[in-house]
N, C-alpha and C positions, 0 to 999 in steps of 0.2 A: 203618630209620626216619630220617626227618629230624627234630636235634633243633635247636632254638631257645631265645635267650636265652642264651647262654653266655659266659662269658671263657675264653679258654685259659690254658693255663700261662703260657707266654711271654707274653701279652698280659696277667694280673695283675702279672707279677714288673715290668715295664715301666709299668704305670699306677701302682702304688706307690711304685717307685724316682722314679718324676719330683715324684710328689705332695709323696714325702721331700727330695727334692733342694731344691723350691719354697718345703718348709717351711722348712729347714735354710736356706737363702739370707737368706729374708726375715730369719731371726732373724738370722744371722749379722752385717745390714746394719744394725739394732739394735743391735747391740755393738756393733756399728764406730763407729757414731753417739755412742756413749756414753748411750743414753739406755734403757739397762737399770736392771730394778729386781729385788729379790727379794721374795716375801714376809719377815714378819714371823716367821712360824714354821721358816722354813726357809733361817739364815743361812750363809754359807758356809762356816763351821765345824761344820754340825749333825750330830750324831750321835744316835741313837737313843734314847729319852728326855727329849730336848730338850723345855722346856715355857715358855711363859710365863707371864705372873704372875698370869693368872685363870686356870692351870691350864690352858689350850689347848696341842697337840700334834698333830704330826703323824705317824700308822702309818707303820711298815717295811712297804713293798708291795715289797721287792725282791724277797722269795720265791715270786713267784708262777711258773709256770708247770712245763714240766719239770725233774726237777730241779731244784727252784728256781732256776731258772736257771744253774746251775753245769756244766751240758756241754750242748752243742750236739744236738737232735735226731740219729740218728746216718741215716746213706743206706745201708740195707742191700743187700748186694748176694751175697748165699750162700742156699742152700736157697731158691731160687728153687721154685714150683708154680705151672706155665700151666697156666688149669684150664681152657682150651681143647683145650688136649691131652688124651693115654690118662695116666691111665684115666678122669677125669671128663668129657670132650666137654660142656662148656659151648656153648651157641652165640650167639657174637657177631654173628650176623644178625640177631638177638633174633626168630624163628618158634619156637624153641622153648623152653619154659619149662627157666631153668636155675637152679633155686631149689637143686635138691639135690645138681646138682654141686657147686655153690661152696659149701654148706655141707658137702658133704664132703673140700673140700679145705680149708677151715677146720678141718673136725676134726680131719682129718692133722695139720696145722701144729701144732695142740696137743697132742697126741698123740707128738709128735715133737722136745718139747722148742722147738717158732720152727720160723717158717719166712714166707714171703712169698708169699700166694698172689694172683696177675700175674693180672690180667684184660685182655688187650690190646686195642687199639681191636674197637670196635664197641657195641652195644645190645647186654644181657643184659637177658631180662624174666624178672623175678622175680614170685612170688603167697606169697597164708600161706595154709597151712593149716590147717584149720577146727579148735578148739580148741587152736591155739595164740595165743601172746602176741605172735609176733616171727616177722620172714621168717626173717632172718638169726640165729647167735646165735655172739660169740665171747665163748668160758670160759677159754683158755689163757693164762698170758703169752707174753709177743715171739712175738705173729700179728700179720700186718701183712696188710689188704687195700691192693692197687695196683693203678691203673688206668694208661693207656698216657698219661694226660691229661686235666684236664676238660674241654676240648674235643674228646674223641677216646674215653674209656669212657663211658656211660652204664648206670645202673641204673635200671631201669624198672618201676616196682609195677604190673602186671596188674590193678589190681582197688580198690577202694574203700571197702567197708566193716571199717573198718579201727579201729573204735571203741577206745581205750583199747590200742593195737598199736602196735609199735616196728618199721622194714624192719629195723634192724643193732641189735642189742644186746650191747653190751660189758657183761661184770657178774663178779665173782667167786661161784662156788657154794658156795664155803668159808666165807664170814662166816652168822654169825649175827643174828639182831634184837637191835638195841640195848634192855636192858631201859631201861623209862620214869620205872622209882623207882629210890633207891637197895635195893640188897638189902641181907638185915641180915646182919652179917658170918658168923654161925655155917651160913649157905646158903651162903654165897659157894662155895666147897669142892664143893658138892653140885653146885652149877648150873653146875659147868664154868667157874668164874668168878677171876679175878685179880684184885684191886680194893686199893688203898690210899685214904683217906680224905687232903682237903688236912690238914697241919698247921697251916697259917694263911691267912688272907685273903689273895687277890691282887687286888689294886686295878689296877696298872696293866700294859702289855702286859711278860709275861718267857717266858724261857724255862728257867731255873732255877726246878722247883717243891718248895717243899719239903712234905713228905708223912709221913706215919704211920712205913710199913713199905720206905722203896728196896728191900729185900735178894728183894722177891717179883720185881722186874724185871730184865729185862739190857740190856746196848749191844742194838740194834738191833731193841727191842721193837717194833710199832706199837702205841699206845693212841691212848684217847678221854682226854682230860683235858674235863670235863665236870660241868655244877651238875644239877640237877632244876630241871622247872617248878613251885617250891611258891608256895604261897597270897602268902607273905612277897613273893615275886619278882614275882607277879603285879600285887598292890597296889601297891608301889613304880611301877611303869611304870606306872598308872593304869588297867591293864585288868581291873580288877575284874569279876566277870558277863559278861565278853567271853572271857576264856582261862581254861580249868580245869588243875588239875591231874591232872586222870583223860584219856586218850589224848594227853597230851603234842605225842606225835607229834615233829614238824618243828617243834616250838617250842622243845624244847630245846637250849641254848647249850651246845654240845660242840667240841673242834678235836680232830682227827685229828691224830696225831704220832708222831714216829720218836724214840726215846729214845737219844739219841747220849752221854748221860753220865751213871751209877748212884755215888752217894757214899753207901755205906752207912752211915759212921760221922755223917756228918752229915744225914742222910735228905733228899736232893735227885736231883731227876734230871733232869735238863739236858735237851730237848725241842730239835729243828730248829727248829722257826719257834715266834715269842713267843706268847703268846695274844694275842687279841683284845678280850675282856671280861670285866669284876671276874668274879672267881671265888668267892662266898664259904661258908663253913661251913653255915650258915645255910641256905644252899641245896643244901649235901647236896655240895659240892663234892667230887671226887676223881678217883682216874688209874685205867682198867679198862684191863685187859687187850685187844686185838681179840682177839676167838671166831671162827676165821678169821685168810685171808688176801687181802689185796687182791690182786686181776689187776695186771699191771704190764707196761710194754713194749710195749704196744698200740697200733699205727698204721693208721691210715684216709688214702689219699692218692692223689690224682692223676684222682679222676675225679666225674663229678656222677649225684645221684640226682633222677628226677623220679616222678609217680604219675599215673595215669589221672585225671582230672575225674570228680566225680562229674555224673552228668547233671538230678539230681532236684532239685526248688525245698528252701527252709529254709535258707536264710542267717543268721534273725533271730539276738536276743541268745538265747534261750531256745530255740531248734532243737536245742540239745546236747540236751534234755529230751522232743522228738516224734520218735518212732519211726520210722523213713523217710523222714527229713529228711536233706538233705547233715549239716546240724550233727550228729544224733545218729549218724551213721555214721564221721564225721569226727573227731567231738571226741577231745581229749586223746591222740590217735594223734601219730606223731613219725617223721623218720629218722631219726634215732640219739639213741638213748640208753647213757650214762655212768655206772654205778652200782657201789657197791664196787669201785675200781680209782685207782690211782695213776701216775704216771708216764710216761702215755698222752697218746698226739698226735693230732689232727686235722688235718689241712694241702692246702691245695688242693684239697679237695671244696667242690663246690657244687651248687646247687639249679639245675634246666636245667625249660623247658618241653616235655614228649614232643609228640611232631607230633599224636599224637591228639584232641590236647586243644583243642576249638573256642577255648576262652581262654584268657588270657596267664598260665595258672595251672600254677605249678611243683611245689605241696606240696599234701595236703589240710588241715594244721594245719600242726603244730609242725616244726622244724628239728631245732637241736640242742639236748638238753637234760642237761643234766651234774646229777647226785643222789646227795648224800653220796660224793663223792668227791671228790680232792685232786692239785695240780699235773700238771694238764690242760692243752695246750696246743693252742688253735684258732689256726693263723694262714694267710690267703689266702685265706680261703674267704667266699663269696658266696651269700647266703640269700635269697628274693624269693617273692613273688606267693604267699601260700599261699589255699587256698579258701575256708574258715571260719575265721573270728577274732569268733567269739562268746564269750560268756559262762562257757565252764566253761576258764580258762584254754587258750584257743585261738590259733594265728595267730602264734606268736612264734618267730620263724627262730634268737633264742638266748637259753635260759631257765637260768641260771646254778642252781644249787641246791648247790653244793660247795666248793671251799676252796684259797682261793690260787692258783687258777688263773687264767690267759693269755688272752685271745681279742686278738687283734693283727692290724692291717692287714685287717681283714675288711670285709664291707659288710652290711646287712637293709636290706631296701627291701619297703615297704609291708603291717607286721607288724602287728598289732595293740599289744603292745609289741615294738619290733625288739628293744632289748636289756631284758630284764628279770632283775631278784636277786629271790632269793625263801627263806625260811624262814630260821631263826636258825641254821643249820650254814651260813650261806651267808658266809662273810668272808673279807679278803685276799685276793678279786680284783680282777684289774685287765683293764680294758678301753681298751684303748690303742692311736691310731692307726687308728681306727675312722670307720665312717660309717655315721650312721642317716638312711634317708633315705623320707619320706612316710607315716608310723607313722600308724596310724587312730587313736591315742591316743599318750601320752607314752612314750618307752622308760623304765622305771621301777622303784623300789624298792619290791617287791611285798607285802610281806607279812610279818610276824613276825618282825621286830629287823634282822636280815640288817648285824651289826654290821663298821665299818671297811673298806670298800671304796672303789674309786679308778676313777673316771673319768678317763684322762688323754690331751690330746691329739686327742680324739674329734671328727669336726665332723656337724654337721646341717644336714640339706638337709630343708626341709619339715615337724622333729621336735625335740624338745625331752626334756630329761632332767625327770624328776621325785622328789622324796623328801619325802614328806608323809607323814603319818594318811592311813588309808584304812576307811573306817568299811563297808564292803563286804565281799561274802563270806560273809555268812550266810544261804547257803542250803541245804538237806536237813542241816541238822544238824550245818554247819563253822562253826566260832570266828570271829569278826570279823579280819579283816587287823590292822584296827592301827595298831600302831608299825611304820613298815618298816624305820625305819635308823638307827642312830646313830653317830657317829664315820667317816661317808664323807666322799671327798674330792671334787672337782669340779677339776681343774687346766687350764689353757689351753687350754679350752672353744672352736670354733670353730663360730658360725649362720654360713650362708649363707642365708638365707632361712626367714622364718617360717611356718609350715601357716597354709591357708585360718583366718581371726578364727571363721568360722563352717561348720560341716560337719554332714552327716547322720548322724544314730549309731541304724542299723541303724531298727528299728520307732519308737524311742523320737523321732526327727524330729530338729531344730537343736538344736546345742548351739555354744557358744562354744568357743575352742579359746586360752587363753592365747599373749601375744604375747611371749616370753621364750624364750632358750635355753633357764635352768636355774628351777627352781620348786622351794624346799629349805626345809623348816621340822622339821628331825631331832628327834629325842629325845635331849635333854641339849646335843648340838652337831653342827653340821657346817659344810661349809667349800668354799667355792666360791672358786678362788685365778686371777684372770686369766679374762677372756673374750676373744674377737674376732670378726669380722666383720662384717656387716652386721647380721647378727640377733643381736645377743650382751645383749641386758638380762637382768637379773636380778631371781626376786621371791622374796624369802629371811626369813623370820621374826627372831623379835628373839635370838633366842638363836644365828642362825646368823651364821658366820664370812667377811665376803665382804671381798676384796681385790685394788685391780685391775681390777674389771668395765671392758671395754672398750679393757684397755691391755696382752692377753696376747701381742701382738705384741714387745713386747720383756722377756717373763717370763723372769729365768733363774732354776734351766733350763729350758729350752722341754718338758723333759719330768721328771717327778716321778720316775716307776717307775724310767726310766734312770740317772736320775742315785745313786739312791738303789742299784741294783746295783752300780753301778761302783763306788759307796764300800764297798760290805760286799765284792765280789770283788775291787776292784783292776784292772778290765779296764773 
């Protein structure tokens, strides 16, 4: 098959590198100039904590990604499986459907302790089968799919109706469901459960917590350190009659953590990364145990996925809802999903258009979507043209839903939202070095708190960032959106150019289209530091924090996340 629309390896690593270089230049010529400035929050003495005197600060985003950052993705190169070869014969002509070979050369791989199963150049077309959820499915840790290249493997979905379906699904089968209340301590025991209650209020971000019982934990536990969505918590944030506390859900404020240090006699336990939002009593605060283990190790690399077109009319906003519509065949489907799993990379995949497909359409919905999981790393990879970006959460090339995770050097081009966060497990990512480009709507902060996140570095061609109230979302019986964010950051923000003043939004006709890079009115605060370009204004409420609009050309440092690692590693 011939595919179209692609970057290769060599042609991303080279459009990045120069983009960086250009960046890097200009700032450099800034300093040289002497006509750098810093924020106010972030002097060059600052270390973690830092506040100033209406209480404004600015999050540790260093830990985002693998590892938080502290070892370099690794290049595997042992237990190699070409699943072109015996015994799975895969065919990279793509004439024949090779769904079960490469899933059973996945299974091997985990089954085997790792391994790398090599898809070398050509087309693999894959299909799902009828009562499942997912073409693909990896359960193991350290399975790594590889391709020969993204411009040289392709995967290729056979097929369409793919309502509520994942092609690749990474997920641990060993966790359990997060219970939504707290339990009362004499079940704990019963329900397979580990739980200490906080000892006191935590107001600001730590990673010492102190607690009831340390002695129930060890070094190298993973927990949820985690409040309830109760009535108290609801009313405070103003969403009275809008959020309940009965199916909680993706509302509640939890961080996933490694307990790297148990002080019995003082009842503390030291967590990797700080939290992100007060923690209090009140709301039932405390440290569970994970039921389960997260997948970890997990690599996606080197090649691009595309999907058949569907051929049938239903585009509208509400096609996710008529039976036989591209929308309701399409909707809420994805290539890859993310869920209970840690430690895992993405790197060099991207979205390609298969030759079959009359239009320039690469996905039927969604890209990537990362859900309740943690230090994730996306970076190179390039998301485009999907076919439905209607109404039930459609259209979005990278839908964040996890924790301190990476997406870096990537591009979304023409998403419904390109980058979107979403529910209140969603914090401590950082999106950096990115480009959003011709979004049907804003790339944005979606829905339910989705507290302490970092935009840094990111430019927009045609697309704009957004963090407002979203009074949307109520429909078959979901809670109001909301609050979507509090405590994000916005750092030397780059437009190139603003979207059409006025555009078509599906059935519903013209609608305006804000002329601003960033559009930010958070809950409690947020912080927009350094804009530039051409299109760089700002329209930011009275509570938020702007500094700089239009003079990020000599912000130091030119980058937040960076600079913030190098001070907590030393590199």
């Amino acid at each position: 098959m011939k595919n179209m629309y692609i970057f290769g390896h060599k042609t991303q690593r080279e459009f990045w590198s120069i983009i960086i270089c250009l960046l890097m230049a200009s700032h450099s010529a800034s300093l040289a100039s002497g006509e750098s400035w810093r924020s106010s929050l972030y002097p060059e003495n600052w270390q973690p904590g830092h506040m100033d005197s209406q209480g404004r600060f600015l999050h540790d985003f260093s830990y985002a990604g693998y590892h938080r950052g502290e070892v370099s993705i690794p290049d595997i190169d042992e237990n190699i499986i070409n699943v072109a070869q015996k015994p799975y014969y895969a065919d990279p002509s793509g004439k024949k459907d090779s769904t079960r070979a490469i899933q059973a050369a996945l299974d091997h791989a985990a089954r085997t302790g790792g391994g790398v199963v090599f898809m070398p150049a050509g087309t693999y077309r894959v299909s799902i089968d009828e009562g499942k959820n997912s073409v693909l499915d990896i359960r193991g840790s350290k399975t790594i799919l590889r391709g020969g290249g993204a411009d040289k493997t392709f995967l290729f979905l056979d097929g369409y109706k793919m309502r509520g379906k994942t092609i690749i699904d990474i997920r641990s089968t060993e966790m359990k469901a997060w219970p939504e209340k707290a339990p009362r301590s004499a079940s704990n025991a019963k329900r397979g459960m580990i739980v200490s209650p906080m000892a006191q209020d935590i107001h600001l971000p730590a990673k010492v917590l102190p607690v009831e019982d340390a002695s129930l934990f060890n070094v190298g536990d993973g927990v949820l350190a985690r409040i309830d969505l109760t009535q108290r918590f609801i009313d405070e944030h103003g969403m009275a009659g809008e959020w309940l506390p009965e199916e909680a859900g993706f509302r509640i404020v939890a961080f996933i953590r490694t307990i790297m240090a148990v002080d019995k006699e003082n009842n503390t336990l030291t967590m990797d990364i700080p939290t992100r939002y007060p923690m209090l009593m009140a709301d039932n605060a405390r440290v569970e145990k994970l039921r389960g283990r997260l997948v970890s190790e997990v690599g996606l690399e080197d090649f691009s996925i595309g999907m058949r077109q569907h051929p049938g009319p239903g585009l509208g906003e509400l096609d996710h809802l008529n039976a036989g519509t591209v929308g309701y065949d399409a909707s809420n489907s994805c290539a890859i999903l993310v869920e209970n799993a840690e430690n895992c990379w993405i790197r060099r995949v991207n979205s390609y258009r298969p030759s079959v497909n009359n239009d320039n359409i690469h996905t039927l919905s969604n890209g990537i979507r990362l859900r309740r999981c943690r230090l994730i790393t996306i970076e190179d990879c390039q998301w485009r043209f999907p076919q439905y970006r209607g109404g039930s959460g459609d259209g979005y090339p990278y839908y964040m839903m996890g924790q301190d995770c990476l997406i870096q050097n990537c591009l979304a081009e023409a998403g419904r939202h390109n980058y979107s966060f979403g529910t209140a497990q969603c914090s401590g990512n950082v999106v950096f070095g990115c480009l959003a480009k011709d979004g049907l709507l804003a790339s944005d902060f979606h829905m339910w708190l989705s507290p302490a996140n970092l935009v840094d570095g990111t430019t927009c061609d045609g697309d704009y960032f957004e963090a407002k109230f979203r009074p949307w979302g109520k429909w078959g019986g979901n809670p109001m959106h909301g609050i979507t964010t509090t405590q994000s950051v916005f750092w030397n923000l780059k437009g190139e150019r603003y979207g059409e003043p006025v555009f078509v939004f599906h059935e519903y006709g013209e609608r305006k289209r804000p002329q601003v890079l960033v559009q930010s009115e958070q809950y409690g605060a947020g912080y927009i530091i350094g804009t530039r370009g051409s299109a760089c204004k700002v329209d930011a409420g009275e509570n938020e924090f702007v500094e700089g609009a239009g003079k990020g050309d000599s912000l130091a440092p030119r980058s937040l996340y960076l600079d913030q690692r190098k001070r907590r590693l030393g590199r």
